[in-house]
N, C-alpha and C positions, 0 to 999 in steps of 0.2 A: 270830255276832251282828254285825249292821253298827255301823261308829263311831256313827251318829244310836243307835243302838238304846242303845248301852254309856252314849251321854251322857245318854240319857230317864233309864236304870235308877239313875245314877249320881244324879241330878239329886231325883229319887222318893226315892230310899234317904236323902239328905240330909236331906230334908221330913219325913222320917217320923223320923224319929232313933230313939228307945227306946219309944219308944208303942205298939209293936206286934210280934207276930210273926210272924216271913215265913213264908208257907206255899209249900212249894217245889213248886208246879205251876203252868201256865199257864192262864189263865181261857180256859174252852171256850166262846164264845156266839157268839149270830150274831144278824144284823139280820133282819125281819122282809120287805125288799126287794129279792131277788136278782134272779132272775129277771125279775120286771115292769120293773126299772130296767135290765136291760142291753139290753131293745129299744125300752122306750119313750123315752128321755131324747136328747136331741142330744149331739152328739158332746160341745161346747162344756160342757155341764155333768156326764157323765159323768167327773168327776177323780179321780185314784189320791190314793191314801195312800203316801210314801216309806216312812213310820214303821211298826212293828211294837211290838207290844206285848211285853217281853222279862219273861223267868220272874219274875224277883224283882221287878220297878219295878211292877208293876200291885198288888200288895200291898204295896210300901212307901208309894205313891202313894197308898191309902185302900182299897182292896179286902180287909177282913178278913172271916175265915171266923169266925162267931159260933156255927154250929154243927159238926158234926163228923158227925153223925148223922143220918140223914132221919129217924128217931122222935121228934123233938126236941117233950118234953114241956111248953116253951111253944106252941106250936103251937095244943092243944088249949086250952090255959088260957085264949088270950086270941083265941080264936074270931072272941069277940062283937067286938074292937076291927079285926079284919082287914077290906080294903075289899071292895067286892062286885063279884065278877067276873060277865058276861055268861055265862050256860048252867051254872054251878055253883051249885048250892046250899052253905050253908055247910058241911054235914059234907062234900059233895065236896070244895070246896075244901081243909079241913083236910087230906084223907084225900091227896088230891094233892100240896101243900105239903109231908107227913110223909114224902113219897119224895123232897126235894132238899135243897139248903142252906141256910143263911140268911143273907145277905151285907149287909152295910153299906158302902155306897160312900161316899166324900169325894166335895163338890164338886169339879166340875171333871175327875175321873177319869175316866178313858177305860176303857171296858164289855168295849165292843165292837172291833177292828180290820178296816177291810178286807182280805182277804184268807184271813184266819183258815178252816180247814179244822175245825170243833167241830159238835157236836151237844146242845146243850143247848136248853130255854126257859127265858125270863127272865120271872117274877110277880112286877110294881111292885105292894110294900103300902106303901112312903111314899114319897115326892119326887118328884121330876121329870126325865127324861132327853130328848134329840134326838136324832133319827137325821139323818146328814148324811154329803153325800160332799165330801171335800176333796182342796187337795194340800198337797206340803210347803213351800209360800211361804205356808200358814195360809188360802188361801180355800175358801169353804166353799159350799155349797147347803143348806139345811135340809129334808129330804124330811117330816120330821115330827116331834110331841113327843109324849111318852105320858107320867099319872102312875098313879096307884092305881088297881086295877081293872083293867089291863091289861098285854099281856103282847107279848113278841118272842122270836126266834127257832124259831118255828116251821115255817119254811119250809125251814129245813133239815132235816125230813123228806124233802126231798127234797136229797141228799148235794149237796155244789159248794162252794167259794170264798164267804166274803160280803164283798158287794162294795159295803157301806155299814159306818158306822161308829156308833157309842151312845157318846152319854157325859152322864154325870150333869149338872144342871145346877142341882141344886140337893144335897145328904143326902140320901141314897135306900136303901131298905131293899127287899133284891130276894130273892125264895127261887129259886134255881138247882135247874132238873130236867132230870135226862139223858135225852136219849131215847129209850131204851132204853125207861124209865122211865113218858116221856108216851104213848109206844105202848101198852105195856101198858093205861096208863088211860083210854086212849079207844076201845080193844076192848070194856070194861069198863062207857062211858057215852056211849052211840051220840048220846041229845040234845046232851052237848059238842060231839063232831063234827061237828051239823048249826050249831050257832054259830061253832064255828072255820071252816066254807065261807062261812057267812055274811060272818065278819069276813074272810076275803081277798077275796069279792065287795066288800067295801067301798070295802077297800087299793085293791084296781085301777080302782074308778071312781074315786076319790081322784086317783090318779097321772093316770089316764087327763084327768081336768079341768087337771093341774099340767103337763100335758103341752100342753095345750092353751093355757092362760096363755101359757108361755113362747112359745108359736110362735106366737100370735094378737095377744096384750096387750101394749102397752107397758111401762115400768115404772110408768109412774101407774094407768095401768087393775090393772100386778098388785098394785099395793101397794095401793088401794082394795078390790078384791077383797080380798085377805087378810086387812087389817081388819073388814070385815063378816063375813067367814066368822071369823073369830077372837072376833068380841063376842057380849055375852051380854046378855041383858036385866036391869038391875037397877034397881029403883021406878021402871020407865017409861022406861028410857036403856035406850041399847047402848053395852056397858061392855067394853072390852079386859080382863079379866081379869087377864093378867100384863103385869110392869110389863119393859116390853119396852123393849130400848134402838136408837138407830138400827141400829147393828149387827145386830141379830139379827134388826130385817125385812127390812135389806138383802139375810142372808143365805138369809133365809124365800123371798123373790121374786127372787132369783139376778141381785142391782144392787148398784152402788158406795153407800154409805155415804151418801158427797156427793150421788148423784143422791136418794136416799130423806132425807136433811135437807131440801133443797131443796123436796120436793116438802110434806110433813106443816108445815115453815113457811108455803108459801102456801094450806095448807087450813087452818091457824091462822090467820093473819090475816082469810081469806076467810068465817070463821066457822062452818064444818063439820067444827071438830075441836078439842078440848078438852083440858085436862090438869087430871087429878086423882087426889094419892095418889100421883104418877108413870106414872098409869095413864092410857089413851087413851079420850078420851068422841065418841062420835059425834053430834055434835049435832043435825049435818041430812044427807042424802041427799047426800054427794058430787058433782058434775056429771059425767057420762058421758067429760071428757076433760081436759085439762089446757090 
């Protein structure tokens, strides 16, 4: 274990004091980005993780095992409260879910690590995680967020390195399935599989556009961009949804902090951008440049 490693675990294990108990193995997952990110992305935003996820600190750190069993007879009981996944129906779902775990993450806890050699999928039924590549001076790229209703690591079906990172970002409740596991179940429900090509058809025009941002758009072009594709419509507005801080668009659109303050104050003053709730209101149509 590297010194950074001993000091995460060390640092985790303090946080968590008696509240919990360590379960002594290492969290198997992987991001849902391998592959498409190590050709599409510039060099410049392609960054390592120094850090690893060490045995005991990802469970002192908030990762408890709630269940022990894939037959876990809540499961079924609360069906009707679980969110709705794209190509399952709910007894699928259930029937799915009763082959992994059931995990409760802490804010702030790290899922996922680059690097990590696992074979699991991860099923978000509460909160909210990002996937991002970072380094060890803390800068980050945010390649995307996922909450309820959807899932990651299924790309390592096909074996390799993941070379993106997950971490909660808000309480999150995840049911953990081995692959072993998700093979089985989708020999079993061929409609699934034609949804999961769908949803990596998606991934790639996704990337493929983020790909494009960066090597085309400025930072004002990506951070308007971002905003629009991030709002939602509510009584007649386009409403940012989550209350998002400079930071986290900075690291949405891969720009310094100052340059994206800069930019959301002079479309505040300018009149094409609003704050409400903490939340971002798009008032008027952005202008095409800065």
């Amino acid at each position: 274990m590297s010194c950074v490693g001993r000091h995460r675990a060390a640092a985790a294990a303090g946080a968590a004091g008696d509240s919990a108990t360590v379960v002594q193995h290492r969290l198997s997952v992987a991001s849902g980005f391998v592959n498409v990110l190590r050709g599409a992305l510039p060099p410049s935003c392609r960054l390592s993780i120094a850090t690893r996820l060490c045995d005991d600190a990802s469970d002192e750190a908030g990762v408890l095992r709630t269940s022990s069993q894939a037959n876990n007879p809540n499961m079924s009981e609360n069906a009707a409260r679980l969110p709705s996944f794209p190509g399952l129906a709910p007894e699928e779902l259930v029937e799915l879910l009763r082959r992994g775990t059931l995990r409760s993450i802490q804010k702030n806890t790290i899922v996922v690590s680059e690097g990590d050699e696992t074979d699991s999928v991860f099923f978000i039924l509460g909160g909210r995680v990002k996937v991002y590549l970072g380094d060890a001076e803390g800068k980050e790229v945010v390649v995307n967020t996922q909450g309820p209703g959807e899932y990651f690591g299924e790309m390592s079906l096909e074996p390799g390195g993941r070379s993106a990172s997950v971490m909660a970002l808000e309480t999150s409740r995840i049911a953990v399935v081995r692959m072993a596991d998700f093979r089985a179940f989708l020999l079993d429900h061929p409609q699934f599989q034609q949804e999961l090509v769908r949803k990596l058809i998606r991934r790639v025009r996704a990337l493929s556009r983020h790909v494009r941002d960066l090597a085309l758009l400025d930072v004002y072009g990506r951070v308007v961009r971002a905003l629009q594709e991030l709002a939602r419509e509510e009584e007649g507005r386009l409403i940012v949804p989550e209350k998002m801080s400079q930071q986290a668009i900075a690291n949405l659109v891969g720009a310094s902090r100052e340059m994206v303050s800069r930019i959301l104050k002079d479309l505040r003053v300018g009149g094409y951008l609003g704050i409400e709730d903490r939340r971002i209101v798009i008032l008027r149509t952005p202008p095409p440049a800065w």
